[in-house]
C-alpha positions as CSV (number, residue, x, y, z in Angstrom):
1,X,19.8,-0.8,14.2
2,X,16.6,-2.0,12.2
3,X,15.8,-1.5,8.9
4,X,12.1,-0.1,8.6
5,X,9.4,-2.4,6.5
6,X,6.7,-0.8,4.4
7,X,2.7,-1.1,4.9
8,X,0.9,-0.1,2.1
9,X,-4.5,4.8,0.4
10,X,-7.2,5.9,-2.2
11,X,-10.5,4.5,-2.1
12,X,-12.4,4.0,-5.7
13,X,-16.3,3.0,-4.5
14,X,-17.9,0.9,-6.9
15,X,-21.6,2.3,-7.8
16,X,-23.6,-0.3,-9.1
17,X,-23.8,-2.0,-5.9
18,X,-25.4,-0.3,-3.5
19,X,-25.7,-2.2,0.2
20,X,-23.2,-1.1,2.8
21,X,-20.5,-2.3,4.8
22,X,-21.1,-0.9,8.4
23,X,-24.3,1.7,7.7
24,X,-26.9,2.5,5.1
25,X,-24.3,5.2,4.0
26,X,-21.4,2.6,2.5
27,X,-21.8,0.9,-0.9
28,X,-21.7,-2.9,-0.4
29,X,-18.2,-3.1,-2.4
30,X,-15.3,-0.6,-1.7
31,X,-12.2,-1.4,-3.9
32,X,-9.0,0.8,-3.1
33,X,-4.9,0.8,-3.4
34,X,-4.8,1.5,0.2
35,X,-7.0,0.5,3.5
36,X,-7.0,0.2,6.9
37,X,-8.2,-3.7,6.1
38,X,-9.8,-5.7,3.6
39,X,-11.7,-9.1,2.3
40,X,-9.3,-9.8,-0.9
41,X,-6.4,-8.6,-2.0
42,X,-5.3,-9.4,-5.5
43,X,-1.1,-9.6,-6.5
44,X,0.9,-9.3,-9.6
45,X,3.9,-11.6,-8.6
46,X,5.8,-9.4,-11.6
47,X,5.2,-6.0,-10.7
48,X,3.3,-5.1,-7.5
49,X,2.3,-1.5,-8.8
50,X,0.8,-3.5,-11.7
51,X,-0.9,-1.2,-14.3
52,X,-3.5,-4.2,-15.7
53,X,-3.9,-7.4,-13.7
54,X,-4.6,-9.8,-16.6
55,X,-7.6,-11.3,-15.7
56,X,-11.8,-11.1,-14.8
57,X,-13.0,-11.4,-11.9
58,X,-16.5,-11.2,-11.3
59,X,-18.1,-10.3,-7.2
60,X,-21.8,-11.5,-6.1
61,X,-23.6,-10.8,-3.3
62,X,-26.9,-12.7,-1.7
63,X,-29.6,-10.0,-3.2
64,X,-27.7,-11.2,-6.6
65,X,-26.2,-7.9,-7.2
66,X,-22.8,-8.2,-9.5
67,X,-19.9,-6.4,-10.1
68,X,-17.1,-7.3,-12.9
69,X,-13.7,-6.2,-12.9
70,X,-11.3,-7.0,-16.0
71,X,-7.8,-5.2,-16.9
72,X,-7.5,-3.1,-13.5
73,X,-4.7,-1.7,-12.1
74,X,-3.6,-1.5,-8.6
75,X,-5.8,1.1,-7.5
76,X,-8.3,-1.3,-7.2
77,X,-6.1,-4.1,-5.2
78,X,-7.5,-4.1,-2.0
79,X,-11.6,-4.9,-2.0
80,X,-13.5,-4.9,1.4
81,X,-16.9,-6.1,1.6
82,X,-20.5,-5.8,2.8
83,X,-20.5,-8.2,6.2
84,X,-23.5,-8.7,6.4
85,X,-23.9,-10.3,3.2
86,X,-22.4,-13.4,1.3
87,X,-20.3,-13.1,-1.6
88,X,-19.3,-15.6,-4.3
89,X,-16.1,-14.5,-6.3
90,X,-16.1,-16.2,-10.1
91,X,-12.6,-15.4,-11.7
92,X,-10.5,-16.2,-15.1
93,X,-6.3,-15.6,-14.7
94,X,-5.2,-14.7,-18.4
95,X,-1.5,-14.2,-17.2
96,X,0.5,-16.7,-15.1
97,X,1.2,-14.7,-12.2
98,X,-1.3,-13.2,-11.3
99,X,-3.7,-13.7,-8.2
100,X,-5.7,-12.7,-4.9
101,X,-5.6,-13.8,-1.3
102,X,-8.8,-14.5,0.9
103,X,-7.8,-15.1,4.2
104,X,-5.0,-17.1,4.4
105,X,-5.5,-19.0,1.4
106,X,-3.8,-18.0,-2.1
107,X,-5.5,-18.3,-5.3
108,X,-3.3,-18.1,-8.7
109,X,0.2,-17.1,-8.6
110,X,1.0,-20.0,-11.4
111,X,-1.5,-20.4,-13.6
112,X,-2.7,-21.6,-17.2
113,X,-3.7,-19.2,-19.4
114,X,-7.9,-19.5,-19.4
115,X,-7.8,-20.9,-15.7
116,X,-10.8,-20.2,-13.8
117,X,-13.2,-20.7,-10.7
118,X,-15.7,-19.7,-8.5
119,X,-15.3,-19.9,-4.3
120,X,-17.3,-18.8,-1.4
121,X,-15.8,-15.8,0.0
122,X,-14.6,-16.0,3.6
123,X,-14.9,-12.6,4.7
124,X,-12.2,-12.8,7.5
125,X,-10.4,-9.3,7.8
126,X,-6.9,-8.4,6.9
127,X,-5.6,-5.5,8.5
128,X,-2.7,-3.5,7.7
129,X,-1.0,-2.8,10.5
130,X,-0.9,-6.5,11.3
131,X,2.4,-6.6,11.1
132,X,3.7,-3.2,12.0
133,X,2.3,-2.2,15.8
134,X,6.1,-3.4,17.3
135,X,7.7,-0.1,15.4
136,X,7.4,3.3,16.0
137,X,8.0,4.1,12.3
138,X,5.6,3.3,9.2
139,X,6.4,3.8,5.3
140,X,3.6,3.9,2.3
141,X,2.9,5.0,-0.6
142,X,-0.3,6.9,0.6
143,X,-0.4,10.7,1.4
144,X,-2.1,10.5,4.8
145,X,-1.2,11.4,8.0
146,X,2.5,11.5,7.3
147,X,5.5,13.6,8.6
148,X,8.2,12.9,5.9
149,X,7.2,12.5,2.2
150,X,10.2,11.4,0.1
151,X,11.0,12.8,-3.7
152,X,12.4,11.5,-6.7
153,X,12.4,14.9,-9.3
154,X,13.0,12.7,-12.3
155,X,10.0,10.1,-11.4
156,X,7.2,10.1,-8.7
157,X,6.9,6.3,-8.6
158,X,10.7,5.7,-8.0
159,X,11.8,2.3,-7.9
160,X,14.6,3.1,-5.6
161,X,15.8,6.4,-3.8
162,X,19.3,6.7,-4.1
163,X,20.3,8.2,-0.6
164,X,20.3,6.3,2.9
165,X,18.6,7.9,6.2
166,X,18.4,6.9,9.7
167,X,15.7,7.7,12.5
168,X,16.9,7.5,15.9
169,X,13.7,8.6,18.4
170,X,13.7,9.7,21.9
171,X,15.1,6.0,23.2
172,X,18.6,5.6,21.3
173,X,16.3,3.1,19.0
174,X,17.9,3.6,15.2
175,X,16.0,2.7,12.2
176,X,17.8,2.7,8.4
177,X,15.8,2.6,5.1
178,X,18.2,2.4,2.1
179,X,17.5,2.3,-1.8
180,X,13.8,2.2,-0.9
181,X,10.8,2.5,-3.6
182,X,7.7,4.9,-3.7
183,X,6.2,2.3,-1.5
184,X,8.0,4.0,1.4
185,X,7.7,7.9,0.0
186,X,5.5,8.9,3.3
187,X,6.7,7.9,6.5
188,X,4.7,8.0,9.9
189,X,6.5,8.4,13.3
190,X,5.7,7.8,16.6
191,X,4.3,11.0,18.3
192,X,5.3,12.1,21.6
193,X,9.1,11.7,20.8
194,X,11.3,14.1,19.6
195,X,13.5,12.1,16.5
196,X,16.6,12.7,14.6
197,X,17.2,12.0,11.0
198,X,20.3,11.8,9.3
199,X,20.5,11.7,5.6
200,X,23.1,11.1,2.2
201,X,22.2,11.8,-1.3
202,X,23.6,10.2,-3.9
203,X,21.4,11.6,-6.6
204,X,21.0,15.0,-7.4
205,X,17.8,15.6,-8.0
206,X,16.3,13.6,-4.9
207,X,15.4,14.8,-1.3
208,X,12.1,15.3,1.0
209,X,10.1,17.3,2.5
210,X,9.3,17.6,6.1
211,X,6.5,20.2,7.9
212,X,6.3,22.2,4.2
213,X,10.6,22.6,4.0
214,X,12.2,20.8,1.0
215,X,15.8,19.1,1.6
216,X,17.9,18.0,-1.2
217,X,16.7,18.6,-4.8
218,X,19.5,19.8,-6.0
219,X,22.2,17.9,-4.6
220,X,26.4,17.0,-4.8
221,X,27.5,13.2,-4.6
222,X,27.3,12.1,-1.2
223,X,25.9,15.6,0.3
224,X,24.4,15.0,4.1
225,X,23.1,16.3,7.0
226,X,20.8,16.0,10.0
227,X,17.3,17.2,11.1
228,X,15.1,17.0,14.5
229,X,11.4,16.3,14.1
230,X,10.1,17.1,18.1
231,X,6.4,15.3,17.6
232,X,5.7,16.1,21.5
């Protein structure tokens, strides 16, 4: 049995700069909480749905066009970039946890209060799958493309669902999520398999949904049952 890791979509384009990343169409600077890859990626080591990531960070490309970011949240945690340009990155951590990767390399993550600096971006692509291709399964917290959406009645951004499931596909193969945040509330399977999904509640007011049916809601300790999903 394997237990099923999370990838982590909403795009928020940036006006003021206005170059593109593959045609004349896309802005020079896309920030978003969800993408198929990106440049940087900025972290709150305290919260990783953070509402205000305590510091300023300020992006320049080579026609010296700027754009300044202070006090976001997470929606903007992802930031892909024009190519075909170069970018400089000035920034200023308020908060001693906070950060952003480029690349491989980490900036921040323990930090004085006032620390700041400016790099030459390397724009190297992260992609989100990276890490995910060897399972037929996929959990996120964005609304695309997904055959399962979990639900919490008594908050949307759950920091745990309080059931157990299991996904066995066409192979025998089982995969177990448990106690799982909003981070995992859609979920993606394989298509071409037929899969069965066995579930426990142990909240009443939790459940999901799968092709427009709700389960759960409304539940007894401990109430279960089992579904097929045929995706062939």
């Amino acid at each position: 049995m394997k237990s099923v890791t999370a990838i982590i979509c909403l795009t928020i384009i940036s006006g003021s700069l206005a170059g593109c990343l593959d045609n004349d169409d896309e802005p020079a600077i896309l920030f978003s909480e969800c993408t198929s890859f990106w440049h940087v990626e900025f972290f709150d080591l305290s919260n990783n749905n953070f509402n205000s990531w305590d510091g300023k960070v300020e992006f320049t490309n080579s026609d010296g066009d700027s754009e300044v970011l202070e006090g976001f949240s997470n929606n903007k945690k992802y930031v892909t970039l024009d190519e075909s340009m170069t970018w400089e990155l000035k920034y200023t951590f308020y908060e001693d946890d906070i950060g952003f990767i480029v690349g491989d390399t980490r900036y921040g993550g323990n930090n004085q209060n006032g620390e700041s600096g400016t790099i030459k971006l390397d724009l190297s692509r992260n992609y989100a799958d990276e890490n995910d291709n060897e399972y037929p399964i996929a959990g996120s917290e964005c609304s695309s493309g997904w055959h399962i959406k979990f639900v919490d009645q008594s908050n949307e951004n759950f920091g745990s669902w309080e059931g157990s499931v299991e996904f066995t596909d066409s192979n025998g193969e089982t995969y177990s999520m448990q106690d799982f945040s909003s981070e995992m509330k859609y979920i993606t399977l394989e298509e071409s398999q037929i899969w069965t999904m066995k579930y426990t509640f142990y909240e009443d007011d939790i459940g999901f949904i799968y092709n427009g049916k709700s389960y759960g809601l409304n539940n007894e300790y401990g109430d279960s049952g089992e579904i097929t999903i045929d995706l062939t």
